[in-house]
N, C-alpha and C positions, 0 to 999 in steps of 0.2 A: 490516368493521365498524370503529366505533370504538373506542378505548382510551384511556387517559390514562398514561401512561406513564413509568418512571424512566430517563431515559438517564444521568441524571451524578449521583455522590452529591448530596443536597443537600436544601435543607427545599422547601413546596411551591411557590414559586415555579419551581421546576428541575422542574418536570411538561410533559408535551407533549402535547398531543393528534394522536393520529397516526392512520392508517387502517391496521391490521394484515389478516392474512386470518381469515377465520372458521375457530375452534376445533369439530375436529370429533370426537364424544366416543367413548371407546374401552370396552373389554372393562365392564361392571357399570356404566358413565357416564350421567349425562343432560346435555343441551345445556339452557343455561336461559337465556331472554332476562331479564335484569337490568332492575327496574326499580327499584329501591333500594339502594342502599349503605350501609351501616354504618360511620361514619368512628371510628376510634377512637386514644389515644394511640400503639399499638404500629404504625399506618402512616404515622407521622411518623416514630417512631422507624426503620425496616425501609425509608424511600425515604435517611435520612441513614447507612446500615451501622451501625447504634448495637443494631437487636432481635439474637434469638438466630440467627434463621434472615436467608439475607443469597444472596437468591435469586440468579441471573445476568441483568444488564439486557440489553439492556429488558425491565422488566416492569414490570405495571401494581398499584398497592396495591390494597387493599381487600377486607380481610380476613373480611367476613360479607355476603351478598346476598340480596336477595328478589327472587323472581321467576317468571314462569311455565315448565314443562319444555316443551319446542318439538321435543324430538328426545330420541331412546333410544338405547344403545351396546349391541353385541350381550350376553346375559345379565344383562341389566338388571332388576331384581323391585322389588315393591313401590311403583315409581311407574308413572305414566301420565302422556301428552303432557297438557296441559292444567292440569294438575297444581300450585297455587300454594303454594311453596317457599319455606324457607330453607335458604343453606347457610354452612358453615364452611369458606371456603376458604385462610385464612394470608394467601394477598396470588394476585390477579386478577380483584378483583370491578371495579375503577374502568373496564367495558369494556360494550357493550352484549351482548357473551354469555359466555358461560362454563361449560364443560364441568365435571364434579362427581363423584367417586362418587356413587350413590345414598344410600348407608352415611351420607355426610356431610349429609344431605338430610333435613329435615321438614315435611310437609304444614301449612300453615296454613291456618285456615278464612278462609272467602269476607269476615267480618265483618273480620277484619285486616288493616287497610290494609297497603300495602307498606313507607311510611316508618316505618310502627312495625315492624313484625315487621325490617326490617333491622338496628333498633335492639336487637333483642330478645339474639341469642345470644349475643354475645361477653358482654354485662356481666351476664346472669343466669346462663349458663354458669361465667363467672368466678367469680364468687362460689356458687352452690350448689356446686360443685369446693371451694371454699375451704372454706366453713361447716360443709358436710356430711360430704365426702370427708375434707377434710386435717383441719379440726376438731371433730368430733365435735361439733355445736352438737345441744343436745336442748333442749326445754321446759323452762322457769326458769334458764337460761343467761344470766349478763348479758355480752354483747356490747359492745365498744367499738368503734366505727366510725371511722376518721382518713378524712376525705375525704369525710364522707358525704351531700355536693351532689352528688358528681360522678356520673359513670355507671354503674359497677361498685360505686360507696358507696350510691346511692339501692338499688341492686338488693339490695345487701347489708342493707341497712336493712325494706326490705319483706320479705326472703326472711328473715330471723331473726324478724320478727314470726310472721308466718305461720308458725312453728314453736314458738312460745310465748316465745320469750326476751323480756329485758329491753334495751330497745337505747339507750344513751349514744351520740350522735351528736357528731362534734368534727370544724368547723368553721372559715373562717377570715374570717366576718362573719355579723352578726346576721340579715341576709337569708338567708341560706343558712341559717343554724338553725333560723328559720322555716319554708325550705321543707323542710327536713327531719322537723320535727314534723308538716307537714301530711301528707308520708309515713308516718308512726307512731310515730318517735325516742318514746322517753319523757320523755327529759333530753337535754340539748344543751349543747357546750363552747365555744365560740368562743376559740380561741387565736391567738397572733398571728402575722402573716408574717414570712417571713426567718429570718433565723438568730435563737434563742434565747439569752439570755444564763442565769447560774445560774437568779437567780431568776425568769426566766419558765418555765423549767422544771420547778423545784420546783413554781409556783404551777397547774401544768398537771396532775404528777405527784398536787398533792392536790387537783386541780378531778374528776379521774379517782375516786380513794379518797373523795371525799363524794358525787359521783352514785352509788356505788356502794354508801352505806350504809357505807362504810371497807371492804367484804370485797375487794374489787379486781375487777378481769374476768376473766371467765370464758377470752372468747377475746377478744382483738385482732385485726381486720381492720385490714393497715395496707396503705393503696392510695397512701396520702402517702412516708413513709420521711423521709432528711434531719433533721435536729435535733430532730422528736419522736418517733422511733422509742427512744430511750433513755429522755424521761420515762413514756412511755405505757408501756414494759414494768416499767419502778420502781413500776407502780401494777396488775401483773395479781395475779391470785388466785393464791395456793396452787395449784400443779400446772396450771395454768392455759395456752393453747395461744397462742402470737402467731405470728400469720399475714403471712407477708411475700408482698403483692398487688404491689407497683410502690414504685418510689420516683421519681416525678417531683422532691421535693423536695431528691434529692440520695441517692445511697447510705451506708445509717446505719454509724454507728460505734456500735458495740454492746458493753460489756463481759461477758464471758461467765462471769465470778463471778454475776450475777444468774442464770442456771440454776438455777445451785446451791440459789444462796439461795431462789428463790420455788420449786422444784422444777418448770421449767417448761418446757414443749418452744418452740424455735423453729423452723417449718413453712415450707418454701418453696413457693410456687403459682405451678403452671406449666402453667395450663390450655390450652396451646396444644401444647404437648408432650402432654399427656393425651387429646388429641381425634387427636394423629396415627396 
């Protein structure tokens, strides 16, 4: 079969396409022929040794797959050959097959295409883990979203509606706050890129406290991290939960006197660790 594969640290241009032997599946396993991949931040980061997990090359990325089950591994339950799948696999989906727990494995109906349901698990998984699990998000929760164009921000955006909250979406252009109110957002922040100086800051920190009615948020989703992780939590509620998703925009510096002050937890999410 085919593969795409990491021989040498590096971003994606340092991929390969190579012809490996077919993967054949073991004790509880199904064999899935791949017809979708799920491309997502963390296999950029996991082909440059930058994620948590830092497999041995070659190996191929692609960390969630859809596909049909083609083949059983002895003690196998709950699926059948024919069987149209999604799975959670960390990194070796970029191949045309790929052996899976079962465990790791959900049926998707016939009506769900393959490139959506690839799209589906890692950024809705992410985030109910986050909302649910790590934050206690319940109905009339207002929610602050940093990121919430992106993939695990949109999922976070619809999966807080769909539970009754209030969702503040923050953005880093007017287009994207648009698409995000057409997701449900209520209110929408557009703040600026790059590094923040005081007063963008500050004007970020009370762009949060007036969508908010002044009470602050409930929880912070923060998928962004980098220089608004400080004003966004200057603006949560009382006892309030901030959620640390990713920080593409830099790993935050955080002062830890705000705890104190807002009484309020900060939550690391590591739903990838969660699903192992």
């Amino acid at each position: 079969m085919r593969a795409l594969l990491s021989t040498a640290i590096g971003g994606p241009e340092t991929l390969q396409l190579q012809e490996i032997a077919d993967p054949v599946p073991g004790l509880g396993d199904v064999l899935i022929a791949v017809k979708a991949v799920g491309v997502n931040y963390p296999d950029s980061l996991i082909i440059e040794d930058k994620y948590q997990f830092r497999p041995e090359r070659p190996f191929a990325p692609g960390g969630e797959v859809a596909g049909t089950v083609i083949g059983l591994g002895d003690g196998t339950e709950g699926l059948s050959i024919g069987d149209r799948v999604i799975g959670f696999a960390g990194w070796g989906g970029m191949a045309e097959k790929l052996t899976l727990n079962a465990q790791r494995c959900v049926k998707i109906p016939d009506s769900m295409p393959f490139d959506e349901a690839a799209a589906f698990l890692m950024t809705y998984g992410t985030s109910h883990y986050a909302l649910i699990d790590r934050g206690g998000m319940k109905a009339g929760d207002q929610v602050l979203v940093l990121g919430a164009a992106g993939g695990v921000g949109v999922a976070a955006v619809e999966l807080a509606k769909a539970v009754g909250a209030r969702v503040i979406a923050a953005v880093s252009s007017e287009e994207k706050a648009a698409f995000a109110r057409d997701k449900g957002a209520d209110a929408t922040i557009v703040y600026p890129t790059g590094a923040l100086d005081k007063d963008q800051a500050r004007a970020f920190s009370d762009a949060v406290k007036a969508a908010t009615g002044g009470a602050g948020a409930d929880i912070i989703y923060d998928g962004v991290g980098g220089d608004y992780a400080e004003p966004a939590l200057r603006a949560i509620a009382w006892q309030g939960r901030y959620l640390v998703v990713g920080f593409p925009a830099g790993i935050p510096k955080i002062p830890l006197n705000l705890t104190l002050l807002k009484g309020c937890q900060i939550v690391g999410v590591f739903w990838g660790a969660f699903t192992a």
